[in-house]
Backbone as CSV, one residue per row, in Angstrom:
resi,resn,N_x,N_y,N_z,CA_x,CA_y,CA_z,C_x,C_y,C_z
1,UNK,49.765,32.652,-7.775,48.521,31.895,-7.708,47.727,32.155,-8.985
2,UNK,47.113,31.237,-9.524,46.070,31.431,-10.864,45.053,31.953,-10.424
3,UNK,45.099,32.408,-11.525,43.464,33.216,-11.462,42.430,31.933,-11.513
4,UNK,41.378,31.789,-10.734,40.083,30.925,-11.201,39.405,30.653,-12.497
5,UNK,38.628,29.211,-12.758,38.438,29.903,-14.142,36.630,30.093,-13.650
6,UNK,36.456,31.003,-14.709,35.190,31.371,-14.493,34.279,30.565,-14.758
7,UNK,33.178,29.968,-14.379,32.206,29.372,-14.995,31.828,29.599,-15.925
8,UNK,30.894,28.557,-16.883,31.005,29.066,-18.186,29.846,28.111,-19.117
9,UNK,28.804,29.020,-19.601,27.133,28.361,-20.150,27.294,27.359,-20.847
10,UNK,27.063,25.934,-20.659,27.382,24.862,-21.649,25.663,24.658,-21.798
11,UNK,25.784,24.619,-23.139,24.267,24.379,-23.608,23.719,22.996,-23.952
12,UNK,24.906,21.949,-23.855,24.849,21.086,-24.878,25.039,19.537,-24.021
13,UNK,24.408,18.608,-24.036,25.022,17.693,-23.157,25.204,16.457,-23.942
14,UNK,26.006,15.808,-24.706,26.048,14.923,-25.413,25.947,13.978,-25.098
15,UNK,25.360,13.034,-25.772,24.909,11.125,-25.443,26.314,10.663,-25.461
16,UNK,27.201,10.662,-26.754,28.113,9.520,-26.636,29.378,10.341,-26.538
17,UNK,29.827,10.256,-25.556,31.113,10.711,-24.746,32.536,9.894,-25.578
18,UNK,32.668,9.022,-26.489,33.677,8.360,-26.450,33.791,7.933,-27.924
19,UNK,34.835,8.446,-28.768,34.741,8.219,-30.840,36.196,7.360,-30.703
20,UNK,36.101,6.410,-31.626,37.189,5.741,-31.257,37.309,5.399,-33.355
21,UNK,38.436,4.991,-33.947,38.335,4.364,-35.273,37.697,3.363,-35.565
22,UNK,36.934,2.964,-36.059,36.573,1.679,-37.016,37.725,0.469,-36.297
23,UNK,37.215,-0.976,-36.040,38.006,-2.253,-36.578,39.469,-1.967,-35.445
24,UNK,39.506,-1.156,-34.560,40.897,-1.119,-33.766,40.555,-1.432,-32.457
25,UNK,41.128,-2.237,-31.732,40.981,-2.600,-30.413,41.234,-1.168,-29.807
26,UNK,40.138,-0.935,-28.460,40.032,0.221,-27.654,41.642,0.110,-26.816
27,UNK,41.802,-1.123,-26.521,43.212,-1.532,-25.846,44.691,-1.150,-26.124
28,UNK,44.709,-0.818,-28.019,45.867,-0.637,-28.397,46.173,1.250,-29.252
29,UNK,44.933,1.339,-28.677,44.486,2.992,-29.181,44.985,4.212,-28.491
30,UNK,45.650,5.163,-28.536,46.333,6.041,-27.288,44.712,7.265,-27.560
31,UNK,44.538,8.357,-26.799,42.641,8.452,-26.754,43.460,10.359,-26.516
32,UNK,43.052,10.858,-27.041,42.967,12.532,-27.135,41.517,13.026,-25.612
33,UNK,41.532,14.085,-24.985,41.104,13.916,-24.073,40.088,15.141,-24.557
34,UNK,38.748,16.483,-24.995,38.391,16.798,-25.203,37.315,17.056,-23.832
35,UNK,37.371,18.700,-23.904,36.456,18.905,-22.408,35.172,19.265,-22.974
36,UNK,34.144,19.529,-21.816,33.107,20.204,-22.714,32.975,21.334,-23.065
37,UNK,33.704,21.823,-22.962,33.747,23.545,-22.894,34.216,23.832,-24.587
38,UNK,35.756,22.539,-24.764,36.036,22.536,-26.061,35.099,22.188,-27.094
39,UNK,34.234,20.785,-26.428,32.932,20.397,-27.467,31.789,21.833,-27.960
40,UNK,31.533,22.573,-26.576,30.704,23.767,-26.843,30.882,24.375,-28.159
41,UNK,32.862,24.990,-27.795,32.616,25.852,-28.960,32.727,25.034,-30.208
42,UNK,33.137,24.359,-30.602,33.504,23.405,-31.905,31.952,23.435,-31.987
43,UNK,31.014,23.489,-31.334,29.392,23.276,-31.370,28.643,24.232,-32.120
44,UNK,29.259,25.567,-31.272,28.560,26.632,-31.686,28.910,27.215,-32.479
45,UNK,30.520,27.164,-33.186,31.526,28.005,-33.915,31.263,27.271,-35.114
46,UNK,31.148,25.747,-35.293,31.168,25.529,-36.806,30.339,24.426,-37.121
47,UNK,29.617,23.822,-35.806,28.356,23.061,-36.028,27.252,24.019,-36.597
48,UNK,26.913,25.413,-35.691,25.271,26.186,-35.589,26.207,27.472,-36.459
49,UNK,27.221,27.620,-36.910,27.782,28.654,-37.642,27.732,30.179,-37.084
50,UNK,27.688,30.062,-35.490,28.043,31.453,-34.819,29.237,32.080,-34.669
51,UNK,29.447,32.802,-35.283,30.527,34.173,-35.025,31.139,34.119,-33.784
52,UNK,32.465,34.209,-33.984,33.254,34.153,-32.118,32.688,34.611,-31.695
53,UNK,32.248,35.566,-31.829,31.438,36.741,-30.831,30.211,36.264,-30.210
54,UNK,29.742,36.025,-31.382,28.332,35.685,-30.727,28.404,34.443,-29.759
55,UNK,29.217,33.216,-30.341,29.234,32.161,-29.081,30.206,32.619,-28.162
56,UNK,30.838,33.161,-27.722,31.648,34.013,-26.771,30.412,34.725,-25.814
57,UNK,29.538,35.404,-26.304,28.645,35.677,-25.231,27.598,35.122,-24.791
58,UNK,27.426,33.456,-25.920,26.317,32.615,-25.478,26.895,31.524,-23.985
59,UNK,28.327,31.445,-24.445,28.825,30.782,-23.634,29.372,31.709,-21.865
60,UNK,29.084,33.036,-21.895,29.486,34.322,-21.150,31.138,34.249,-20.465
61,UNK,31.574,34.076,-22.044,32.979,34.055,-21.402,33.706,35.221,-22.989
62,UNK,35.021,35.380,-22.213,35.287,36.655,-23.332,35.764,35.315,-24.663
63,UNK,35.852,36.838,-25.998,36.100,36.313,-27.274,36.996,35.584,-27.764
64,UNK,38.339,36.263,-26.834,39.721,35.615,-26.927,40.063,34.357,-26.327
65,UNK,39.131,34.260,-24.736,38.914,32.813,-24.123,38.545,31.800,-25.456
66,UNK,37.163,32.362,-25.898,36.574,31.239,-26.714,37.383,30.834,-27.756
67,UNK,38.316,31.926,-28.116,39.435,31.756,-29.236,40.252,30.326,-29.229
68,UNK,41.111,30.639,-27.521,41.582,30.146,-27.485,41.497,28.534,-27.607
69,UNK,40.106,28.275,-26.765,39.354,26.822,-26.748,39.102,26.247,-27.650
70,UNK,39.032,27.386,-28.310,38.148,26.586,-30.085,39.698,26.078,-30.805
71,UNK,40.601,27.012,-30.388,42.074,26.475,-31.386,42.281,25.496,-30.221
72,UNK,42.332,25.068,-29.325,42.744,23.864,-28.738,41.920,22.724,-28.990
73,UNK,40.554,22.551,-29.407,39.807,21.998,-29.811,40.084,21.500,-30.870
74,UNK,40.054,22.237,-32.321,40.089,22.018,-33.487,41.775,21.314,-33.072
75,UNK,42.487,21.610,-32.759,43.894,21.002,-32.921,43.622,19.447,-32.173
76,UNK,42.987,19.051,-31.562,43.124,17.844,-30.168,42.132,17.235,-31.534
77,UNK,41.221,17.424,-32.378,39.931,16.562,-33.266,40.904,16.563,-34.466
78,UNK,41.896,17.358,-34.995,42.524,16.462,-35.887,43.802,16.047,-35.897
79,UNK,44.475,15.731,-34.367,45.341,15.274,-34.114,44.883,13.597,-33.645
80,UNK,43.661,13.143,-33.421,43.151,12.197,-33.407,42.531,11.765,-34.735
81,UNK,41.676,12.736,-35.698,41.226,11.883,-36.873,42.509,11.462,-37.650
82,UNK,43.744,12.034,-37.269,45.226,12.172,-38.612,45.879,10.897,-37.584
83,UNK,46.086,11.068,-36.983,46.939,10.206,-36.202,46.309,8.784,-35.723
84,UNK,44.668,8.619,-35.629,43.978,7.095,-35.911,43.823,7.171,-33.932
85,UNK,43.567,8.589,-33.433,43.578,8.410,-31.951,41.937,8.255,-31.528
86,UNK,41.666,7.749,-30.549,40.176,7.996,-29.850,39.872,8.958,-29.336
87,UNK,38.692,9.849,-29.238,38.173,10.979,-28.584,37.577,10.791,-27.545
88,UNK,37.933,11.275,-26.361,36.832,11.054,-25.085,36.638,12.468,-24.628
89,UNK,35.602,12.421,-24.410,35.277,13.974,-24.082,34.889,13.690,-22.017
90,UNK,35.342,14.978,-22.234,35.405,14.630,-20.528,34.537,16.380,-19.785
91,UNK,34.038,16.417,-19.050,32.833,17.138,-18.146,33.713,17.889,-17.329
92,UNK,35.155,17.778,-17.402,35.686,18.432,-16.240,35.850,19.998,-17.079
């Protein structure tokens, strides 16, 4: 059985949920899926320029968690800007 995941401080609630390319039908676009947890740290790590650490305990989850999110993050934002995919960020 998995462990639960822990809840976890999202500070941030963004207006536009959905980045798509320039000039491409939404119809013929395959869409990268981005949670908020991933938006957080990409937020706090290299938007507001906090130290793993420090957004690791703004968010009250450990360093290596946030590690991990932030490298799944950064990989899912330029596997869509390189590849011409849409971003939807999703609340789950």
């Amino acid at each position: 059985m998995a462990r639960p995941i822990k809840p976890r401080k999202i500070m941030f609630d963004p207006d536009a949920v959905y980045f798509k390319p320039r000039a491409i039908p939404l119809s013929v676009l395959k869409e990268v899926n981005l949670s908020i947890d991933e938006l957080e740290t990409l937020r706090l790590c290299d938007l507001e320029d906090f130290k793993q650490e420090e957004a690791s305990k703004k968010m009250k989850i450990s360093q290596s968690t946030l590690q991990r999110i932030l490298t799944s993050a950064r990989k899912k934002v330029a596997e869509a800007l390189v590849n011409g995919k849409a971003i939807k960020i999703t609340k789950e």
